[in-house]
C-alpha positions in Angstrom: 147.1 36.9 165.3 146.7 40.6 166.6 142.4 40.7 166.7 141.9 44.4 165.7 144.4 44.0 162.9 142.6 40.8 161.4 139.2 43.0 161.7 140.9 45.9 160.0 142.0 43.2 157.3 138.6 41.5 156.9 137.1 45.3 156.8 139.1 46.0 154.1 138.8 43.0 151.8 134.7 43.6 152.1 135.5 46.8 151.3 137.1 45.9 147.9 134.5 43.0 147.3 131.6 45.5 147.8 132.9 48.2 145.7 133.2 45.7 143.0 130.4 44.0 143.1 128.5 45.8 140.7 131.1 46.1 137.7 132.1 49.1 136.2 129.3 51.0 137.1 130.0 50.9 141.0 133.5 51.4 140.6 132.9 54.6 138.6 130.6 55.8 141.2 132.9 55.3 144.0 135.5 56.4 141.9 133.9 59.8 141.3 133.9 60.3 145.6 137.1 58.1 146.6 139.5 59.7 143.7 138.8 63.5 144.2 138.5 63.4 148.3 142.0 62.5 149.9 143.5 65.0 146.5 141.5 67.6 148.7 142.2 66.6 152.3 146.1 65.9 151.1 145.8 69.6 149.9 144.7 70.5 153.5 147.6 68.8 154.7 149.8 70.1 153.0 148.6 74.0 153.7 148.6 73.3 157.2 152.1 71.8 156.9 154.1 74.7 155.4 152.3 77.2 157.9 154.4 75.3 160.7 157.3 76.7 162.4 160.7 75.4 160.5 158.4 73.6 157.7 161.1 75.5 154.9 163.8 73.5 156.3 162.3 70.3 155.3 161.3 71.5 152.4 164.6 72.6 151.5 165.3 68.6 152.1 162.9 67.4 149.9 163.8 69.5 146.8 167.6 69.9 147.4 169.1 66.8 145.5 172.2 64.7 145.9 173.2 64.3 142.7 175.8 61.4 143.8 173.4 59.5 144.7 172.2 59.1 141.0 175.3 56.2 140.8 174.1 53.9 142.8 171.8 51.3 140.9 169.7 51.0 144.2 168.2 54.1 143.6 167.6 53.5 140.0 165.5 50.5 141.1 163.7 52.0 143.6 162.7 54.9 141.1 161.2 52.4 138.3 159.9 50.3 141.1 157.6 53.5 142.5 156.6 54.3 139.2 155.6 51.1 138.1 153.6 50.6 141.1 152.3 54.1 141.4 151.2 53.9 137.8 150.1 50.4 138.0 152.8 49.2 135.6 153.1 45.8 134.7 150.5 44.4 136.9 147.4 44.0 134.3 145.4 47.2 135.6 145.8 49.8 133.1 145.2 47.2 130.6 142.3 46.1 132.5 141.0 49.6 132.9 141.8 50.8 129.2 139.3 47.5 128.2 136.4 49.4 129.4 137.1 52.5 127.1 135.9 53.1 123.5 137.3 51.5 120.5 138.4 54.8 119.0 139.6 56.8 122.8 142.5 59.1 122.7 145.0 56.9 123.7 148.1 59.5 123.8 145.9 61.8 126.0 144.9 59.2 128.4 148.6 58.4 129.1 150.0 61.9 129.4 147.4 62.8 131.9 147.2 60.1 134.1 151.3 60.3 134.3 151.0 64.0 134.8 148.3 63.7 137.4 149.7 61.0 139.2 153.3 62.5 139.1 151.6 65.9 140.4 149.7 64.4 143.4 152.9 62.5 144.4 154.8 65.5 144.0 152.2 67.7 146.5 152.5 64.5 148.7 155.9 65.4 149.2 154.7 69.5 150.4 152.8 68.2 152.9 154.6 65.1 154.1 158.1 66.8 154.2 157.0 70.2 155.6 155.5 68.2 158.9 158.6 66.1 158.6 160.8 70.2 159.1 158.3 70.9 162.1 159.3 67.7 164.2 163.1 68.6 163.3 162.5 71.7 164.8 160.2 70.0 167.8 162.8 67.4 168.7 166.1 68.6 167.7 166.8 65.8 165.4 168.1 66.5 161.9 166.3 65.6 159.0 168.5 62.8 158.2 167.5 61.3 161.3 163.3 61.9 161.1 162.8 61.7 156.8 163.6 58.0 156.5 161.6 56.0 154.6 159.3 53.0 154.9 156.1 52.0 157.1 157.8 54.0 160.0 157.7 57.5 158.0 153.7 56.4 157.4 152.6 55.3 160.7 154.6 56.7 162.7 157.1 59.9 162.1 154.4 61.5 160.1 151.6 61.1 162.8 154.1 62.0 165.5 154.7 65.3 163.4 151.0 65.7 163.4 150.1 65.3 167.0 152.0 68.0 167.6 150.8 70.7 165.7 149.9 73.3 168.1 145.8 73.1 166.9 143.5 71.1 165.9 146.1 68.2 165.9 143.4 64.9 166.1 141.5 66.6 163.0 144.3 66.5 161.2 145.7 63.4 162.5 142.2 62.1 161.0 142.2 63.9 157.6 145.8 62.3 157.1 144.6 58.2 157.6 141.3 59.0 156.1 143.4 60.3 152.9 146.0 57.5 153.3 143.5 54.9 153.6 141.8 56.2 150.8 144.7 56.2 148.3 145.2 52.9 149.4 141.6 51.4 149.2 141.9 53.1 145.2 145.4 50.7 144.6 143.6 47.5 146.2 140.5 47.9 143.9 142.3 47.9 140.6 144.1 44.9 141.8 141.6 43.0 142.2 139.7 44.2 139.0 143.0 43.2 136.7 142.9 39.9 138.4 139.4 38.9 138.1 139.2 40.9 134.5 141.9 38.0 133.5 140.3 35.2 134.9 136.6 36.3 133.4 138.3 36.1 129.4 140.6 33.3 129.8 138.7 30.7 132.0 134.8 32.4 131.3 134.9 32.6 135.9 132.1 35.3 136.6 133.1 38.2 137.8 131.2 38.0 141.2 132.4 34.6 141.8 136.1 35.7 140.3 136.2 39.1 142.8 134.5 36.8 146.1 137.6 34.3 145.7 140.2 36.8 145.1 139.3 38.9 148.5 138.6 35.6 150.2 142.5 34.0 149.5 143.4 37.7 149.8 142.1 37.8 152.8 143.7 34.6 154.3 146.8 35.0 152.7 146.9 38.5 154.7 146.4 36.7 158.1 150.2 35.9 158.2 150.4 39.6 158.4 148.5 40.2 161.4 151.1 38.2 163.5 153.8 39.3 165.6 156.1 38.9 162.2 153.9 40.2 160.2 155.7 43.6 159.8 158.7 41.9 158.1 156.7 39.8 156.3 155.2 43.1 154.3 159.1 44.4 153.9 160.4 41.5 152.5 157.1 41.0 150.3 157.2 45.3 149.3 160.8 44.9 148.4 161.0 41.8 145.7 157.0 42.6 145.0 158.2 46.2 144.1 162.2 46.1 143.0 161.8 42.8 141.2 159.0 40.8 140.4 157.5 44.2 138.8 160.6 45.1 137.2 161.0 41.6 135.5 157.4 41.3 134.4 157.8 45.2 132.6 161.0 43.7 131.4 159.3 41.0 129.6 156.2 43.4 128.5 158.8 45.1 127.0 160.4 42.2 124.9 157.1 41.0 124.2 155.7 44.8 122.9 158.8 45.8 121.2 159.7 42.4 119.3 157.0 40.1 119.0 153.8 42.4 118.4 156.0 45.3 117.0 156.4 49.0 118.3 156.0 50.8 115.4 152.2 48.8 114.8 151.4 50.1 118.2 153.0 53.7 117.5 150.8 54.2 114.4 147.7 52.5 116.1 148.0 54.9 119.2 148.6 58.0 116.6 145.3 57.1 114.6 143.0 57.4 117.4 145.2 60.3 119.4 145.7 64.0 119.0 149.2 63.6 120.3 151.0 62.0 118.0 154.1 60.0 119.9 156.9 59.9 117.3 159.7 57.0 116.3 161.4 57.5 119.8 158.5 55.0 120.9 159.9 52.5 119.5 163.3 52.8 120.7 162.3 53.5 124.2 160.1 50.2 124.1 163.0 48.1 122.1 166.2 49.4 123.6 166.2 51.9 126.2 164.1 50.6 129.0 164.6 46.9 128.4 168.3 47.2 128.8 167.8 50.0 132.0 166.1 47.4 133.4 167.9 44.3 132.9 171.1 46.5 134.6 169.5 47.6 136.9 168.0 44.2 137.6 171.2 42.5 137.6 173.8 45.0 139.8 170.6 44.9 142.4 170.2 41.0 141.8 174.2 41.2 142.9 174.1 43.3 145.7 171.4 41.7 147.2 173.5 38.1 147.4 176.6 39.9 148.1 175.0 42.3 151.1 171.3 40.9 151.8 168.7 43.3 152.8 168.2 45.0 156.4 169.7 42.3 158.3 167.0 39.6 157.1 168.3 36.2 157.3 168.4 34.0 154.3 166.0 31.9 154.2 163.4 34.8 154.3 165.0 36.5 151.3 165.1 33.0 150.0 161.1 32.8 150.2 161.0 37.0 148.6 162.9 35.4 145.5 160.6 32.7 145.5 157.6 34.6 145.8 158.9 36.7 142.3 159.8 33.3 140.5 156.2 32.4 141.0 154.9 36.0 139.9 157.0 35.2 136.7 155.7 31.5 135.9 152.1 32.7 136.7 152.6 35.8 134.6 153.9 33.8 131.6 151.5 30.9 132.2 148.5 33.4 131.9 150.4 35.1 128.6 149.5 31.6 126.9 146.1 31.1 127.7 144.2 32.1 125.0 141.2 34.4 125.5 137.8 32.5 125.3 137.3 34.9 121.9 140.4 34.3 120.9 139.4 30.3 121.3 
């Protein structure tokens, strides 16, 4: 176990517990500080960025698209998997978050301008990530094939070696970019641990201190493994069926469950009662049709490629425990769908 990275862990985790202790009202207080700051500094970021020498041509990478790409199923996956997880899809938290609006809250509106906001800071992110990205091109000769690949490396260490060498001020910035990324981050981990403790509050009547002191705790010691020498791999195989699977399968059955069972067009004409923007009958098909059988393709050729050509070199048995680890997200997520709620008891 690496000791600065466990302390950095534990930091974190107290972090979350702290911010939560109070309920709602702390979260919307930190909210109000934690939400509108790294927006800022990323808009720093990215000014300083596309002032650097050759910042157009990576630019020109990240907005110049390769339209044959758009037939492998891969891609499709990873697309719905960063939007379910950048919009908190199929997770609990928007549903835990919408609980603590009013009865009568303008549903529509809420949706279209937290997908619009999110879609626009993630689309500034790419300004200021990919402009950097065109300056170390242009610093070490390498194409931007080479440099803009994706993963923790881009994060931690192509983007901060772009940023050291900026020609001022380079450790401000370096700061202002892991203040901002830890930030974002800290915002994600929160709402996690609200959804979960939110769920185990109505269906078991757990406190919410005692709910949010044992979720950071196992959080916590689950997240030791990660601190080891392996613990690198451990987060790729656990970010790629966490985010490409498990996710997709639980929005799958959402879905389903939605569309079929509690009805579409009930929820259509609820959402239009108490919204200005009124959604119209292509609700319903998106909900019934389109995106459960997107999905379940995209689900399936990925499910095949991934036992026909594995993943990054990993050996089996570590994909082996990734496809476990979704298996149990399922059976939890369906064994929490039949607990009643203690009002519901």
């Amino acid at each position: 176990i690496n000791a600065q990275i466990a302390f950095a862990l534990l930091f974190v985790w107290t972090s979350i517990y702290l911010i939560l202790y109070k309920g709602v009202k702390s979260i919307g207080k930190v909210a109000s500080i934690i939400v509108p700051l790294p927006t800022i500094l990323l808009l720093i970021l990215t000014i300083v960025g596309i002032s650097l020498p050759n910042a157009g041509s990576g630019l020109d990478f990240y907005l110049s698209p390769d339209f044959s790409k758009l037939s492998n199923p891969l891609i499709w996956l990873s697309a719905y998997a960063q939007i379910f997880f950048s919009l908190s899809l199929a997770q609990g938290i928007m549903i835990a978050y919408a609980s603590f609006l009013e009865k009568k809250s303008d549903i529509a509106n809420n949706a279209f301008i937290t997908a619009f906001a999110d879609g626009g800071i993630a689309f500034l992110a790419g300004f200021a990530v990919f402009s950097v990205l065109g300056f170390l091109s242009y610093q070490t000769g390498m194409s931007m094939e080479e440099i803009a690949r994706g993963g923790i490396g881009l994060v931690f260490i192509t983007y901060p070696t772009g940023i050291s060498k900026i020609p001022f001020m380079a450790s401000f910035f370096g700061i202002i970019f892991f203040i901002t990324l830890f930030a974002f981050g800290l915002t994600s981990a929160f709402s996690m641990v609200e959804a979960l403790s939110d769920g185990l509050k109505d269906k078991f009547g757990v406190a919410k201190e005692k709910a949010n002191f044992f979720i950071c705790l196992i959080g916590f010691l689950f997240g030791l493994i990660l601190t080891t020498g392996g613990g690198i791999y451990w987060i790729e195989i656990m970010d790629h069926f966490i985010s490409n699977f498990a996710l997709v399968f639980v929005g799958l059955l959402e879905c389903l469950i939605l569309g079929y069972i509690f009805g579409g067009e009930r929820i259509r004409k609820y959402v239009n009662e108490v919204s200005e923007i009124k959604i119209g009958k292509w609700f319903s098909i998106m909900l019934k049709l389109f995106a459960p059988i997107i999905l379940t393709l995209i689900a399936i050729s990925s499910l095949i490629e991934l036992l026909t050509h594995g993943y990054n070199g990993f050996p089996g048995w570590s994909l082996a425990i990734g496809g476990l680890l979704v298996i149990l997200i399922l059976i939890i997520s369906i064994f929490m769908g039949k607990v009643k709620c203690l009002q519901e008891q």
